[in-house]
C-alpha positions, 0 to 999 in steps of 0.5 A: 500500500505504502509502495504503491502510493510511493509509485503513484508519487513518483508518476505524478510528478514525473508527469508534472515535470515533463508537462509544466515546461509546455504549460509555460510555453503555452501560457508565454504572451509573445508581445510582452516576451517583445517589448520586454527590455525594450524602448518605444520611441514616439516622434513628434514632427515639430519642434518641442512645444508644439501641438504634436510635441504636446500629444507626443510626450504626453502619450509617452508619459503613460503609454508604458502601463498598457504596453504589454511588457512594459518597454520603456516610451521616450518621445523625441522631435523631428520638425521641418516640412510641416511634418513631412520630414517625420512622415516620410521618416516613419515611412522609410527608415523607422524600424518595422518592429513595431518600437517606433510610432509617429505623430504628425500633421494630417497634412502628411496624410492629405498631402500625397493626395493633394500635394505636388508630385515631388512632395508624394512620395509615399503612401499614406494608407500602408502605414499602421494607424494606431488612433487619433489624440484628439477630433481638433478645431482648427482656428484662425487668430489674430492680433487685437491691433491688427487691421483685419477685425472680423473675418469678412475683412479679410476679402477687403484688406490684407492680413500678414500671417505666419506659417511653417511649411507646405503640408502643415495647416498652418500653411495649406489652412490659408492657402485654400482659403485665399486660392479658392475664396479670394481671402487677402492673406499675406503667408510669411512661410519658413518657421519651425513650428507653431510655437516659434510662430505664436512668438513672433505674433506676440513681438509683433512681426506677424498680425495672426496665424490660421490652422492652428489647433484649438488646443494649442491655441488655448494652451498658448494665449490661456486668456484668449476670451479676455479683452485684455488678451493679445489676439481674439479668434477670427473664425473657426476653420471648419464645416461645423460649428465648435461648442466652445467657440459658437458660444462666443460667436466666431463664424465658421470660414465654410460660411465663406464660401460663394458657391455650392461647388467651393463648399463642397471643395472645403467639406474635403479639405476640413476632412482633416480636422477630424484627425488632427493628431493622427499616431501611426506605425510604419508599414510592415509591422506585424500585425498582432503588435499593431492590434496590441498597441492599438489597444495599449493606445486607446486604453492609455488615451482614456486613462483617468490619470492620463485625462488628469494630465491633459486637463492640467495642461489645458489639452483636449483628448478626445481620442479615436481607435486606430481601426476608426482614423484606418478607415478614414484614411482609406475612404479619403483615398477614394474620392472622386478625380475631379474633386482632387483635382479642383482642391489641388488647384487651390492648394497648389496656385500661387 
């Protein structure tokens, strides 16, 4: 009786030792066993302090948690070229194993449609989206002492405004507008970013600047809505209009517009503005680590500490799922010829 339990034991745990190193096997989470010991870089393409940067180190305050594994996030900058530079840099040479994520403009995602050919270089709709920071107003500010006092005035006297690159907002926001409307804006291009614009509005250089973000712009002038402030919102540079800002009355720039045909051409063009702080990956990462961070990305953007962060900052985070601003970039890529065509006209004339 004794021996034969004895035996029993002994079987037992023969069997467990031969079974357990499989049962780890089996239970081993191989996107963990990835990102374990490693770093996730996010590249923000503007300088620090812009909006990108903004949503950049924010993300990579708290992404870590809901990575599986762990890795540490670190964020970094690559401006120029209304974040073309950081585009195509995701695109072509960021390693496709899934350590390395971008923000940029949606510019960058609008420009290979809309843009010239030497500046299309790639293809917006092979990169990885992993979600949205935030569905962005896009505003037109100005100084409180400049000529221009309501948006109408623009199409009567000019109005001397600051921009980066061909691609950003802040340079193609104004161009359709003074292209396809006839608005008297004088583009002063070649900034670093947002940030370094806003400065040289606030040393009196520029009279405004248009196709900035409403969450930059309320985290640059906090004291917008006070008469005392430096600069006033001219118009919101949408098709709908924004609670915040329709509270206080600032017109919509669609409202503009002379014809049914020029409105159709701005609802295609503020498509963007519903993906203004776009997150991706570049093409070829495998696909179970896109669908991993997709989920680290959205769980961390609803995060309650992460949403504490961003409200102390004075930041919007409205997120969408990467499987949403995917789907968006898709349909966006097939609109009709013609319309492409007349918005490229207006991009592109001088």
């Amino acid at each position: 009786m004794i021996v034969s339990r004895a035996r029993r034991i002994a079987a037992l745990s023969a069997l467990l030792a031969f079974t357990a190193p499989a049962m780890a096997q089996n239970n081993k989470d191989p996107i963990a066993d990835f990102y374990r010991g490693k770093t996730v870089t996010i590249v923000a393409g503007s300088s620090v302090g812009g909006g990108l940067d903004v949503y950049a180190r924010l993300l990579a305050r708290h992404l870590q948690r809901f990575i599986p594994g762990n890795p540490a996030v670190v964020a970094t900058n690559m401006p120029g070229a209304g974040s073309l530079i950081a585009a195509k840099h995701l695109y072509t040479v960021a390693p496709k194993d899934g350590t390395h994520i971008a923000i940029f403009l949606p510019g960058a995602i609008f420009e290979p449609l809309f843009g010239t050919t030497e500046r299309a270089s790639f293809d917006p709709t092979k990169l990885n989206f992993i979600g949205n920071g935030n569905s962005e107003a896009v505003v037109c500010i100005t100084r409180r002492d400049a000529p221009v006092q309501t948006y109408g005035d623009v199409f009567q006297k000019e109005l001397v405004i600051g921009a980066t690159g061909p691609g950003s907002t802040l340079v193609d926001y104004p161009v359709v507008i003074r292209n396809l409307l006839g608005a008297k804006l004088k583009i002063i291009s070649g900034y670093k970013g947002s940030r370094e614009v806003n400065l040289a509005v606030q040393q009196g250089e520029l009279q405004g600047i248009c196709g900035l973000g409403w969450s930059s712009a309320k985290l640059q002038y906090p004291d917008l809505f006070e008469p005392s402030s430096l600069v006033k919102v001219l118009a919101l540079e949408d098709v709908k209009p924004h609670p915040e800002l329709a509270s206080k009355n600032i017109p919509l720039t669609v409202d503009f517009a002379k014809t049914p045909e020029q409105r159709q051409i701005l609802n295609l063009f503020y498509t963007q503005g519903v993906i203004t702080r776009p997150f991706a990956l570049p093409p070829g990462v495998p696909q179970e680590r896109v669908a991993a961070l997709r989920k680290a990305f959205i769980d961390t953007m609803r995060d309650r500490e992460l949403q504490a962060d961003a409200a102390k900052q004075r930041t919007d985070a409205v997120p969408q799922t990467g499987e949403e601003l995917q789907q968006i970039v898709d349909t966006l890529y097939t609109t009709s010829p013609q319309l492409i065509g007349q918005l490229k006209e207006a991009l592109n004339a001088k």
